[in-house]
Structure formats: C-alpha cells, structure tokens
N, C-alpha and C positions, 0 to 999 in steps of 0.2 A: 198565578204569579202575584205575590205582593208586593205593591210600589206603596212607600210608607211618604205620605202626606198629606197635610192638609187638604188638597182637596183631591181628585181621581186622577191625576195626570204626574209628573215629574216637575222637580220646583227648577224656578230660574231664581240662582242664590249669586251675590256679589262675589268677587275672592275674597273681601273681609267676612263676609258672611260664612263662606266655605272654610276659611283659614281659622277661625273661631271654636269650630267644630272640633269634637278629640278624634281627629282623623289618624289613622295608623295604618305601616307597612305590613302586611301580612308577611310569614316566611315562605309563604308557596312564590310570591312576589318575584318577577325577576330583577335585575339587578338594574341602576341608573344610567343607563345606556346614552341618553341625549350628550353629542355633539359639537362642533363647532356649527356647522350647517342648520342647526336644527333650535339653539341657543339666537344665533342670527337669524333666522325667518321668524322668532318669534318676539325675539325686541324689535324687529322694523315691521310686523305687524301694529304691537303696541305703540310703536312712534310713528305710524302711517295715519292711524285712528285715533291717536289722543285728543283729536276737537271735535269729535263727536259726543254726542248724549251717552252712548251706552254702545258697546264692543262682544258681541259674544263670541266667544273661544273654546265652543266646543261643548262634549257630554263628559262629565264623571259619574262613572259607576259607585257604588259603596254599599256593604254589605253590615247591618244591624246586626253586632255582637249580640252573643245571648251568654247572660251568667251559665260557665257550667254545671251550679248543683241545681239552682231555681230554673231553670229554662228563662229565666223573666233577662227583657231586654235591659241591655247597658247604655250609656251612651257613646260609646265606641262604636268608631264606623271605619271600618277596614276597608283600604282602597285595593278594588278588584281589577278597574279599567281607567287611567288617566293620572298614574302614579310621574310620570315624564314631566306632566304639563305642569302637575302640583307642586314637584320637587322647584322645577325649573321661576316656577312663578312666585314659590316661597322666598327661592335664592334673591331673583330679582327686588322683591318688596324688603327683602334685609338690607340688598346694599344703598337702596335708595332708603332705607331711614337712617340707616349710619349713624350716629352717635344718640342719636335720639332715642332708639331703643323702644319704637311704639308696639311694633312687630311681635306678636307671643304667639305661638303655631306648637301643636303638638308634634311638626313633621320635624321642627329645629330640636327635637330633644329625640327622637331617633337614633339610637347605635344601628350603623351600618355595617355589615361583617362582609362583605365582598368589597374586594379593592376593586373593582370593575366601580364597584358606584361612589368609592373614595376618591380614587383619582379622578372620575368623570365631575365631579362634587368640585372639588380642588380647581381644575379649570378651566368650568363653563363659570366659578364665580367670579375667576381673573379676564374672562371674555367679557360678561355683565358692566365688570367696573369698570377695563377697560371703555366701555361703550357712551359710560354714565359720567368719566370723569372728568370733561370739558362743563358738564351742566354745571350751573351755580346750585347754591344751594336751595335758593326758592323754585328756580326748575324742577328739582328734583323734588322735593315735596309735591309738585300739582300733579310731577309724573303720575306719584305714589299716590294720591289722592285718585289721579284717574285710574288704576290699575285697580286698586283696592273698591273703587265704590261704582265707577261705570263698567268695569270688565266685567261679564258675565260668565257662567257653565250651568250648563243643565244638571242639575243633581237626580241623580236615577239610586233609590235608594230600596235595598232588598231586603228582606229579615228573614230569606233562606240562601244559605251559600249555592246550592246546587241549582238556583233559577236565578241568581247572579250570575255566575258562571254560562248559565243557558244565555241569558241575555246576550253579556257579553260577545258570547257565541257568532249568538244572532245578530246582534248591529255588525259586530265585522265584517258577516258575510253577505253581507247588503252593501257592503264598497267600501269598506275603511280597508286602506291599503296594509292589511297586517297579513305576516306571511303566513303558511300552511301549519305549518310549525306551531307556530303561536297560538294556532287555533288548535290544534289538537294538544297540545301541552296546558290549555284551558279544560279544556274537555276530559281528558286522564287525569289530572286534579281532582276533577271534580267527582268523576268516580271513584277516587281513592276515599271521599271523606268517609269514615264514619268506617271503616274497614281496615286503616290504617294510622299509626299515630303523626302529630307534629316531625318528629325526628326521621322518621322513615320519610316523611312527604319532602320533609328538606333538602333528605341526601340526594333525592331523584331531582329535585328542581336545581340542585347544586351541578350536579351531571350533568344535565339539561343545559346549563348555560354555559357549562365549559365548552360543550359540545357548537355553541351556535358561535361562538369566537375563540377558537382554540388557537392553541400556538401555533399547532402544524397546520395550515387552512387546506390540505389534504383530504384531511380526514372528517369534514363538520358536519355539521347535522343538514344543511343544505344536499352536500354531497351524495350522502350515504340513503336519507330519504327522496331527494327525487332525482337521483340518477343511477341508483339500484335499487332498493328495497321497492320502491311504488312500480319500475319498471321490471321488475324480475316477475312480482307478484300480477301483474299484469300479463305480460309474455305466457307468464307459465297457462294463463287460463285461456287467450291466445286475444285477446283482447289490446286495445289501444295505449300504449306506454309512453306518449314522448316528452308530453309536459306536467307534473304534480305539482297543482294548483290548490286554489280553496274549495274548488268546484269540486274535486275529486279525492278529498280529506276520507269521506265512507272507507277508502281503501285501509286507513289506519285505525277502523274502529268495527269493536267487536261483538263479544257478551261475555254479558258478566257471570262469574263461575257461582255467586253464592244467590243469583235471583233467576236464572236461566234453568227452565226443567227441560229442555229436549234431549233423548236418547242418547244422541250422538255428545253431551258434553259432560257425560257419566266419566269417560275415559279421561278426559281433559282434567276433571275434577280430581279422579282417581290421583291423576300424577302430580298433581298441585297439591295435593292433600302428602303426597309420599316425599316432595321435595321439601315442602315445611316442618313437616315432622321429623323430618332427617336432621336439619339444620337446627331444629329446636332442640335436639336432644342433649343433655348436659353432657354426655361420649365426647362431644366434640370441641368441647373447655380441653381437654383431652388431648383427642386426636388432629385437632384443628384442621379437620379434612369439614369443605361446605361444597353440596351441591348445587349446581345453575339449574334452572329449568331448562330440560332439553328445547330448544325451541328448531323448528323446522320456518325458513322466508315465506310459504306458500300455506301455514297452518290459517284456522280460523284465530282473527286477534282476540286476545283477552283486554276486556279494557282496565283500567287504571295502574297498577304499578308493575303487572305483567306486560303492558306495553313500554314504559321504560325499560325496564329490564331488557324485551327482544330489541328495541333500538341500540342499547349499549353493547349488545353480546355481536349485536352485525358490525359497528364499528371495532371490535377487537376481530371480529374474523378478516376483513377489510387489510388491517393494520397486520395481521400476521402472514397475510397472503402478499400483499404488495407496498407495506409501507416499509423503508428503511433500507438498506444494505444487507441487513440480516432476514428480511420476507421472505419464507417459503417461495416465492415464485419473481425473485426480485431479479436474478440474472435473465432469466426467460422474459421477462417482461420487456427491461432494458434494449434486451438482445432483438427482438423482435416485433417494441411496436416505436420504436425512437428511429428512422429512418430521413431520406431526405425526402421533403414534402409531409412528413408525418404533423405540423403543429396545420395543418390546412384543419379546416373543419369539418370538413367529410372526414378526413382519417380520423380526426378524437373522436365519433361518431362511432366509426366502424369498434375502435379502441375498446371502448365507453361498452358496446356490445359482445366482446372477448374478455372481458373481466366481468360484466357479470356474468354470461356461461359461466366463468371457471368457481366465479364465487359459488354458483349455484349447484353447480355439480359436487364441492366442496363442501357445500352446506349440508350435502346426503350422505357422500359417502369418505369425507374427509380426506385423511392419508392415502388412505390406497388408488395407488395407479395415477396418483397424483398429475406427474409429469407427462405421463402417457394422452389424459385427458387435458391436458393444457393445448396439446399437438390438436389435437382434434377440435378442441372449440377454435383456437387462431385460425384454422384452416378453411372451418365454417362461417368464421365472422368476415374473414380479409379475402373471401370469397370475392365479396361487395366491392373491394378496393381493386381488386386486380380486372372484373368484370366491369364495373362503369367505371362512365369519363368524371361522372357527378357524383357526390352522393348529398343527400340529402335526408332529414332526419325519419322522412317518410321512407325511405327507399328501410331502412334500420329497422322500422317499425315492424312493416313489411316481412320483412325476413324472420325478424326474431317473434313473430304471434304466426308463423306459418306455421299450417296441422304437420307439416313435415318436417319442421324446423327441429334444431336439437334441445329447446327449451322442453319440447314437446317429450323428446325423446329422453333425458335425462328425467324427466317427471313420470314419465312411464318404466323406467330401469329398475329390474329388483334387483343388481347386480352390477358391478363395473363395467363387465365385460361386453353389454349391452350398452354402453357408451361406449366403449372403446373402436367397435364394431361398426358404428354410425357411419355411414358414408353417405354428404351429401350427394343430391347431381349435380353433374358439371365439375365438381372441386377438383381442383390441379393443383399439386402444395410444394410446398420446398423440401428442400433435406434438411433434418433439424439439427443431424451434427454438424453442416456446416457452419463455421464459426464466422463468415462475413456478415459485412453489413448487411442488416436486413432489406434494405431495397433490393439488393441482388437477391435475397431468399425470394421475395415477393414476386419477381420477375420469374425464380425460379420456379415459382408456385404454378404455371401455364407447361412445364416438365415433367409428364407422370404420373399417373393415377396416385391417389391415398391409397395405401396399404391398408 
C-alpha cells in the first residue's frame, strides 16, 4: 500500500493546509448527510478547545489522481473518507471570514447534483451562523485563525483507488462507528473500478443512497440487508441470523467473475456473459425488452455491480410482496399479522420470520401456489407466538436455522408441492377463510391439525 509522503508515516496537515489542496468530491461519493446534531457536536468541540495549542479532529483519507492518458500523477486528491468533516469545516471557515473573503478551497467550487447534500448545505450554514452571530468581529477572526492553523487531521494519502478504499475499509472496522452498509458500499465500488465506467458506478451509488433514506422508510437498505437478505442467507445454511453487523459484512461479499477460475463459476459466468449480451444487442433499441440477472437470496455473491443490482432487485421483490395496498400478499398480511398485542416485540420477531419464509419461498418458485405457501409459512412462524409466553430473538433464531425448519425445507423443494406438504410438529393453525381478527385466528391455531 502506498501512503504518499514525505516521510514513511501519514502527515498531520492544518485545515489551511488541507483546505489549500485541490481536494475534490468523487461521484462514487455519498451525498452531505451531516445534521443538526452532528453540525453542533462539532462547533462546541471547536469552542471547547479553542485556548489550546493545537486540536486534532480526526483522519482524512485522499486518493492521488492519476492523468488518464500519462498514468503520471495530478495534483488532484479525491476525498475517499472524511468528506462530512471537510464540507462542514469549509462551511464554518466561510462564515467566519464573512466579507473578508480569505477562504479559497477547491470544495466551495463544487456542483452538488443530489439535493440531499443541497439542502443539508443550505442549513447546517444557517445553524453555523446562527451559532457565530453574537461573536464580534475580532472573535471571529482568532476563531478562524484557531480553526485554520491549530485544528489538525491526519492526511492518509493513496495513489491507488482500490487500497484507499481497502484502507478506508480497514480503519472503520477497527471502531469507527460506520454502518455495514457503508462498508460493503466501499468495498463494491471498489470492485467495480476498472470493469465499469464513471456513469454505471454513479447510477448504483445514486441507488444506494436513495435506498439508505428513502421516502418510504419501509423499504431501506437498513431493512432489506439485515433483517432479510443477511437473515435468510443465513437460516438457509442453518447458521446464526439475528444481528448484521460489520463483523459479519463476508456474508455480502463474493468473487469476482472476470478473476475467479473455480469450476463451479463457469456457470455463473455463462449467464452473466448471456444477460450482457442480451442487453447489449442493438434488437433492443428495438424491442426495448432488457433482461435482470436472475439472481437467487442464497447464491454465491458476485462482487461489484452484481451486488448492487441483487440488493435492488430484493427491494422490488419486498415491495411487490408487502409494500402498498396493491402487494401481492398485502391483505394476508394485514389480515393476519396486525392483531392485538401484535406491536409487542416478540410478535415483530415472530412477524419479521413469516415474511422472510414467504419472501424466500417466492424468491424460488414466485407465483405459483403463492397463497397456499403463505398459509404454511404463518403457520410455521406463529407457531412461536401461540407456544411461548416469551419470545425472544434467540428463541427466532432457533426455529428458523432448525435442520427441520421450513427454511431448510423450501431450500431442499424441487417443486411447490414439497412446500406445500411441510408439516411442522406440534403446529395447530387456524382457518384461513375465516375473516376475523387475527387474534381469534391465532387462538384458533391450538384447533386442528394443518391439512
């Protein structure tokens, strides 16, 4: 790994120092996310320490541009980790020079194209000047002086993207509180370079972030990755699903199709080779018909833009199964997990474990017999709810990684009707054409053998 500096270690640079630099936003970049909370912990840091000698404030990552045709470096350093703090510390160093105009930063010439970072821009600067606008004006200059010349960041500076990105990696998962997400959205980037272009890397990172603050908060990438996708994958191999953390990121990372020679991913390549050449062919200027890669929840991951892609195609299977009024499974749901006592947290538990069943069984074998296997997973999940007094997320775990469980058995099914067919022990169910409330189904569920 190459750290670019005078001497063998990472430099400690001023913010005038750092702010001097032609620092720039990458488009892989996510969008300006910081705060009110986060704007405020970091001016009363800055005003807690301003009569000190020197303040340090952290690491910035930065990754050494290299001219496209020469390979030969630029002086361009693309911010990879510590885009938040820069934005934020720019902002503050503008309002405290105010008319003066000392302030020149390649970050203040910046087109922002996400309104996530327009409006966050817009005001965390009216929080700033709020903050600043009791100071006089010579307060406000020592601030700036203190900010600019005693404030410090470790500059960690790379001249290959893909061990910037590893870095990055690597400090987070040594305690910088960044979420799973973020680390594997570092990681598929990084596999994408060199395989894909600017424009392709964009549309996925633009995805990406709709997905982590979306309108519907239903549906987000919180959700979808670790309260199905890490738990399903999980279950199915019968192993431990309850919490997806940074610890346990391996589950979303795979091999790569064009440096990978094992046997088994001839097949994989095959159909990645037949879905691109589909989509490439000029027929479909045409036909305007484009294929998805089929992807299966429990396949081997492909890393870089085959892993966005299987995350966005499980949020539309999600979305078409249970979001909305018009959801494939949208009255069955209503009808049978909203009850009284249902917001307790053993019940979203048991819930939580009946939707993924059904996603998963839907993930195989789709339409058919749809409804039929719905009956069958609630009967299996809410098993738990009718049988203990407690539940707990262990008791969930338990059931759903059991070699007898129906995760087990839907993974083994070369046919519906081997779902359909699944009778736990013990299970006692309700009638499903009855139209009551589901607490009375639930009770009736201790009435009668599963058919």
């Amino acid at each position: 790994m190459a750290i670019i500096s005078n001497q063998p270690q990472a430099q400690i640079q001023t913010i005038s120092q750092l702010l001097t630099q032609k620092l720039t936003i990458p488009d892989y970049q996510r969008p300006y996310k910081w705060q009110l909370k986060h704007v405020n912990q970091l001016v009363d840091d800055i005003f807690n320490h301003r009569t000190k000698r020197c303040y340090r404030l952290g690491t910035v990552v930065l990754h050494q541009v290299k001219n496209s045709e020469t390979e030969e470096e630029n002086d361009r350093l693309n911010i990879v980790d510590g885009q938040q703090r820069l934005l934020t510390l720019t902002l503050f160093c503008t309002i405290l020079d105010g008319k003066e105009e000392t302030i020149s930063s390649t970050l203040l010439e910046h087109r922002f194209k996400s309104s996530v970072s327009i409006e966050n821009l817009k005001n965390n600067a009216q929080i700033i000047s709020e903050r600043v606008v009791s100071l006089s004006d010579t307060e406000k200059q020592e601030l700036l002086d203190f900010v600019l010349n005693k404030c410090e960041l470790i500059q960690v500076t790379l001249d290959d993207l893909s061990e910037a990105f590893q870095f990055f990696d690597s400090q987070n998962a040594r305690g910088k509180a960044l979420a799973p997400h973020d680390l594997l959205k570092a990681y598929h980037l990084r596999e994408m370079m060199g395989s894909t272009d600017q424009t392709e890397r964009l549309h996925h990172v633009n995805l990406w972030e709709q997905g982590v603050n979306p309108d519907n908060e239903i549906a987000n990438l919180h959700t979808i990755m670790g309260e199905f996708l890490f738990r399903m994958r999980r279950w199915i191999d019968g192993d431990y699903g309850i919490q997806f953390s940074r610890h346990n990121i391996d589950v979303f990372k795979g091999i790569n199709l064009d440096s990978t020679q094992y046997a088994y991913v001839d097949s994989m390549l095959a159909l990645d080779y037949a879905v691109e050449t589909f989509n490439a062919d000029p027929a479909r200027k045409w036909d305007k018909q484009t294929k998805d890669y089929p992807f299966q929840v429990n396949q081997v991951m492909i890393n870089g833009k085959r892993f966005f892609e299987y995350i966005q195609h499980y949020i539309g299977i999600y979305s078409t199964l249970f979001v909305g009024e018009k959801a494939r499974l949208s009255s069955f749901v209503d009808q049978y997990t909203i009850y009284d006592g249902s917001y307790r947290k053993g019940d979203s538990y048991v819930r939580n474990l009946f939707l993924c069943a059904v996603m998963y069984y839907y993930d195989k074998f789709g339409d058919v017999e749809l409804d039929k296997a719905a009956q069958i997973c609630y009967r299996w999940a809410y098993y738990l709810r009718v049988n203990l007094k407690r539940i707990g997320m262990e008791s969930v775990d338990n059931h759903a990684k059991a070699r007898s469980g129906l995760f087990r058995a839907i993974n083994k099914a070369v046919h519906p009707q081997q779902v359909l067919s699944y009778q736990p022990l013990y299970i006692e169910s309700p009638s499903f054409n009855n139209p009551e409330h589901v607490d009375n189904a639930i009770k009736a569920m201790k009435l009668g053998k599963v058919k």
